[in-house]
N, C-alpha and C positions, 0 to 999 in steps of 0.2 A: 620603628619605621612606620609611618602616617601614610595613606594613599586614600586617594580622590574618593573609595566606595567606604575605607572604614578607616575607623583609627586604630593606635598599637596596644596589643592588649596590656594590662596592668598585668604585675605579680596574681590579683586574687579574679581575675579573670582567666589568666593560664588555669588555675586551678581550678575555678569552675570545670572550665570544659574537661579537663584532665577526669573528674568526678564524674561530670555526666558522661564521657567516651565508657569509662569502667561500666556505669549503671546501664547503660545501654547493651554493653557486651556482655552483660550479666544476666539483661531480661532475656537475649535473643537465644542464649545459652539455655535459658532455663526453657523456653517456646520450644526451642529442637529437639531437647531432653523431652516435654513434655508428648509433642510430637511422634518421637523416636518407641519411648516408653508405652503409649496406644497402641501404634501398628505392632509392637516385639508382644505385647498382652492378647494382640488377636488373632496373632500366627503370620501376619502379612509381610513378616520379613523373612519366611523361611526358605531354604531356601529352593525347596521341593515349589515352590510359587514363580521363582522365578526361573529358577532350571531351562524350561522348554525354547528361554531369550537366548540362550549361553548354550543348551546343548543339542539343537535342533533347529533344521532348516523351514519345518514343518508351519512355524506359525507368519515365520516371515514370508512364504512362497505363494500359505494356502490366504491370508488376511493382510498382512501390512505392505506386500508389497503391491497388490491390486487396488487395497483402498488408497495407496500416494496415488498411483496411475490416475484413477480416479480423480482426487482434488488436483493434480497437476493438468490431467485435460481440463477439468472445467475453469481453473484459473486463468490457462492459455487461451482458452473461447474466450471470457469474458472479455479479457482482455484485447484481443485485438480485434473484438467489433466494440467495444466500450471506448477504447482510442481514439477511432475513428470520428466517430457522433461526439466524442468528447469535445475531439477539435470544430467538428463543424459549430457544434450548439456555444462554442466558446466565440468562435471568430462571428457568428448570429448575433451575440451580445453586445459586440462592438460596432455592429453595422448602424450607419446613417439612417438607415428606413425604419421608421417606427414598426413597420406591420413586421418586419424580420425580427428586429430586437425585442418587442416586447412578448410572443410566442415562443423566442428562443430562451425567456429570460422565467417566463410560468414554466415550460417543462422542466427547466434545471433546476427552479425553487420547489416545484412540489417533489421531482423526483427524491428530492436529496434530502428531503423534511419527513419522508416516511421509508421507516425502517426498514431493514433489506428482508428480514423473513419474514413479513406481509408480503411483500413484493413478489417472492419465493412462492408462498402460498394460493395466491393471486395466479399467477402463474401457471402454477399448475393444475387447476380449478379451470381457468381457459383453455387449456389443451385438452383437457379432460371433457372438458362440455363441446369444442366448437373444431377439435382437430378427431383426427387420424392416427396420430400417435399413438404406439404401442404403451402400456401400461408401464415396461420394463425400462425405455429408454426416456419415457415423462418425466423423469427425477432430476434427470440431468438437462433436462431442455429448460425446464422449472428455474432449478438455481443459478444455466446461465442467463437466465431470463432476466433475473432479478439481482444477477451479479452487474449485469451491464445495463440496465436502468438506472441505479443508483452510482454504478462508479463512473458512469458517463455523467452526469451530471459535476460530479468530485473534479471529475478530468476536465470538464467544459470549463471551472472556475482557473484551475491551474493555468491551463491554456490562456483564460482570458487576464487573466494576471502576470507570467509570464511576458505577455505582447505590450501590458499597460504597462513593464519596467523599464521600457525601452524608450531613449529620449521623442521629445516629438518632434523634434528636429531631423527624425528622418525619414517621416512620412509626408510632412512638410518639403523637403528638397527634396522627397522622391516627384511629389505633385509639379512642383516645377520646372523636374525635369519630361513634366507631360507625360507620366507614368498612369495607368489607370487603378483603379481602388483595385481591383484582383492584383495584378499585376505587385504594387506596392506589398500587400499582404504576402504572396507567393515568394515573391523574389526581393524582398526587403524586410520585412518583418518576422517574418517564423523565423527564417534560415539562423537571424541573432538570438529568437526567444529560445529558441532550442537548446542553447544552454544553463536556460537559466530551468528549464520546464522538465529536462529529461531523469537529473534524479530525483526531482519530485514525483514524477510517474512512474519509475522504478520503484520508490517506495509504494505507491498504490497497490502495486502488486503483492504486497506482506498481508495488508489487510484483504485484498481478494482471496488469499489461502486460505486465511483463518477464517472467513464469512462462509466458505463453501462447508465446513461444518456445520452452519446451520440447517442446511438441506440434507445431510445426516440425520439427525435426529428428528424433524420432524414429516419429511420427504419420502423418508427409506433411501436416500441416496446411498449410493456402497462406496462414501470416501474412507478418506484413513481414523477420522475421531469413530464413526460408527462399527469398524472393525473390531472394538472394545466388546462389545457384548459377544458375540461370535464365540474372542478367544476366552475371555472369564469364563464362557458355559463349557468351553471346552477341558482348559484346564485346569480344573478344582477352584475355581470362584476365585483365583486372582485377576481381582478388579485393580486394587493398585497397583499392581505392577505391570499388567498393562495402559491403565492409565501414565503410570509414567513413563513409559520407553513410548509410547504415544507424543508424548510431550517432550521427551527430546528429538524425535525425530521434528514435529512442527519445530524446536529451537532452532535444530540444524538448517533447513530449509529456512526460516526465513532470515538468519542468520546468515546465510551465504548469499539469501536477498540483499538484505542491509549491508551486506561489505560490500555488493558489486555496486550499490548506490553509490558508494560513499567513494569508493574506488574512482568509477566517472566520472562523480563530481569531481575531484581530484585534477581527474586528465582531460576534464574540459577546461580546469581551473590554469593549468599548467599549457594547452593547445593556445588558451585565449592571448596568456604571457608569449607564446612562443611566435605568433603572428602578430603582436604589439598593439599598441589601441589607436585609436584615431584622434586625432584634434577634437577635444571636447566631449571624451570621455566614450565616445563611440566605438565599442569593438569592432575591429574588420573581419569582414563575413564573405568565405572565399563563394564564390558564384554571384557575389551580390555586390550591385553597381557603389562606386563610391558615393558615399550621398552628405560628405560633410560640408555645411557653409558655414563659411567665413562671415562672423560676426558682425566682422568691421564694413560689412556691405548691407548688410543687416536694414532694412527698411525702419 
């Protein structure tokens, strides 16, 4: 059977791949053996290493559950002042006035052209020299600092991309309906981009978790990756094994990010169907004026 991307494989093409699937699951075998066989040679799987995850409340109470607390405040700051400026520096982008658009168009390109733990560093090096701020709570003002420079920039393009998918046919008959440019924007524009914009933002939030370890380690921030030295010093120098129950908790988290994305998108995708589309491809957008013309009067 032939299709548009490939054709049917021969007899000595089943075979190939048949050959290379086997050789494949033979190296991967022999990597985890390899793998497996290092950490069992250096004690790191016994089980006196990991015990304290399994039979004690002790390291979850006193390290892993303050350092999530931790990266989950600073994700949620980030976030909902990063939003914000995200939207405004997006809808700047699109604006008719040069002196708006091209100011709105340098913060978003340098922010997002330099790395988030400069940013981080940066950051905290200015509060340290020019503020008030206590020494102890500087870590966290640091990487929300430099979480929401750089993801407000990320947001600002989403935003302004999200607004550019929308036809121009209803910015166009919002204006002839004597609509003014806020006006259009507010109540005709986002209200439909927001579908297209929200689990994209949603996903932003995976990588805001994961960036707040960088203020971990170089910061002293007390999130959940720096909780790691703590417990290895505590008990008996398992580092891998808190490295990995580390790392399944970041899976879990942002794993339950990623479903709730994907979820959304889902029941926006299914809300859109359930309120129907408009003549010419226009989704209807409840609070927002009908703004479809009719072609056939079309200038």
């Amino acid at each position: 059977m032939s299709s548009v991307l490939y054709d049917a494989q021969g007899p000595r093409a089943k075979q190939r791949n048949i050959l290379y699937t086997v050789l494949f699951v033979l190296c991967a075998a022999a990597v985890v053996w390899w793998v497996y066989d290092g950490l069992a040679e250096k004690h790191q799987l016994d089980w006196i290493k990991w015990k304290p995850f399994f039979t004690s409340s002790q390291p979850w109470e006193t390290y892993i559950w303050p350092g999530l607390q931790s990266t989950l405040k600073a994700a949620f700051f980030a976030l909902i002042i990063a939003l914000p400026l995200g939207a405004l520096f997006g809808i700047g982008r699109l604006s008719d006035h040069r002196w708006v658009r091209v100011p709105a168009g340098v913060v978003v390109e340098f922010f997002r052209a330099i790395p988030v733990l400069i940013l981080m560093i940066t950051a905290n090096a200015v509060y340290a020299e020019y503020t008030n701020i206590d020494a102890d709570s500087r870590p966290l003002y640091a990487v929300v600092t430099g979480l929401v420079l750089y993801n407000a920039s990320v947001l600002a393009e989403i935003v302004r991309a999200g607004i550019q998918t929308l036809p121009k046919g209803q910015a166009e008959a919002a204006k002839a309906l004597g609509m003014r440019k806020g006006q259009i924007m507010l109540s005709v524009l986002l209200p439909q981009a927001v579908t297209a914009m929200l689990p994209a933002i949603v996903s932003q939030l995976v990588i805001i978790v994961k960036d707040t370890a960088l203020g971990g380690w170089v910061l002293t921030f007390s999130e959940l990756l720096s909780s790691v030295r703590p417990m290895a010093a505590n008990y008996g120098a398992n580092t891998i094994a808190c490295f990995t129950v580390i790392a399944l908790i970041y899976l879990l988290v942002n794993f339950a990010l990623t479903s709730f994305a994907s979820w959304l998108e889902r029941w926006l995708r299914r809300s859109k169907k359930g309120k129907g589309t408009a003549p010419g491809g226009a989704p209807k957008t409840a609070g927002a004026p009908s703004l479809v013309v009719d072609d056939r009067h079309a200038a």
